[in-house]
N, C-alpha and C positions, 0 to 999 in steps of 0.2 A: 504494500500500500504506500503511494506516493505521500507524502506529509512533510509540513515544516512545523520544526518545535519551538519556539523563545522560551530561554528562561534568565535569569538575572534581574528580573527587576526587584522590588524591594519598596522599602518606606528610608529616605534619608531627608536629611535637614538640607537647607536652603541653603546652596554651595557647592555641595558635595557632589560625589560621579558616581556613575552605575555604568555600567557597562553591559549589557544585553548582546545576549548571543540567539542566533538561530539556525537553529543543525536543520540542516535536510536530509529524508532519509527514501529509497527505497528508487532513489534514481539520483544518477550523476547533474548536478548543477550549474558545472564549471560552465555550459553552453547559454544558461540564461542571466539578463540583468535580475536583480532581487530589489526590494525595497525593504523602506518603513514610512507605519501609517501609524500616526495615534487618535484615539478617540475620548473625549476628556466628558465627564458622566452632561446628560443635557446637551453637548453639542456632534457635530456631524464629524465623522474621520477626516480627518486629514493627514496631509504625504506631509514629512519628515526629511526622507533621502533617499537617495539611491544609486544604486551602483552598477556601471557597465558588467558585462557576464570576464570582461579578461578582472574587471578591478583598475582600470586604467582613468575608468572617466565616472564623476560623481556629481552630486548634485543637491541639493538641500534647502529646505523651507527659508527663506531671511526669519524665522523664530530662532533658530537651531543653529545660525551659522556663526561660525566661529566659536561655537559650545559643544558642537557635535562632530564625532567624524565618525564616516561610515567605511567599513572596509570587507574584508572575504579572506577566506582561507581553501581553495577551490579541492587542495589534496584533503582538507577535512570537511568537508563542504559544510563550509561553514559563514555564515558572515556575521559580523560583529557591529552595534553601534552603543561608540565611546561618547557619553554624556559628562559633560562637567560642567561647573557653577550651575547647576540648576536651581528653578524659580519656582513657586508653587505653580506657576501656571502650568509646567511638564510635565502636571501630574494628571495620568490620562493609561490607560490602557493599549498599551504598545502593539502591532502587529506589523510579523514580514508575510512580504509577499511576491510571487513571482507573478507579475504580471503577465504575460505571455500564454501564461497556459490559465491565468483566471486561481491562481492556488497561494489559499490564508493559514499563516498558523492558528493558533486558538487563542494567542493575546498573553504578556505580561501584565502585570500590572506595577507605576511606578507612581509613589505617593511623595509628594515633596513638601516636607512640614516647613512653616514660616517658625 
């Protein structure tokens, strides 16, 4: 079964970094871009980042930029996105996603205390 997993989110204070990872399993990834979307309780998803399928070219919300970098690890198929000084406003419910094929993992959740 095809599927993406996030895990790493958490509850931290205002500042601090999380780092979220998203393992994909049950098929090689290396070929597709990936993303991230978050959904904050009350409002609609929104995109985050996202990264070419080599890892070469990226791209990112103006919320998230220069706070967030998104990256990949294609021999673990894996992609990662590094969070820091974050706001209470980041707090939202994370999701990667391969766009291409239409495939959601099932959501972090990252809580950011003032």
């Amino acid at each position: 079964q095809v599927q993406l997993v996030e895990s790493g989110g958490g509850l931290v204070q205002a500042g601090g970094s999380l780092r979220l990872s998203c393992a994909a399993s049950g098929r090689t990834f290396s070929n597709y871009a990936l993303g991230w979307f978050r959904q904050a309780p009350g409002k609609a998803r929104e995109f985050v980042a996202d990264i070419s399928a080599s890892g070469g070219s990226t791209s990112y919300a103006d919320s998230v930029k220069g706070r967030c970098t998104i990256s990949r690890d294609n021999a673990k198929n894996t992609m990662y996105l590094q969070m820091n000084n974050l706001k209470p406003d980041d707090t939202a419910v994370y999701y990667c996603v391969a766009p291409s094929i239409g495939l959601w993992g099932q959501g972090t959740q990252v809580t950011v205390s003032s």
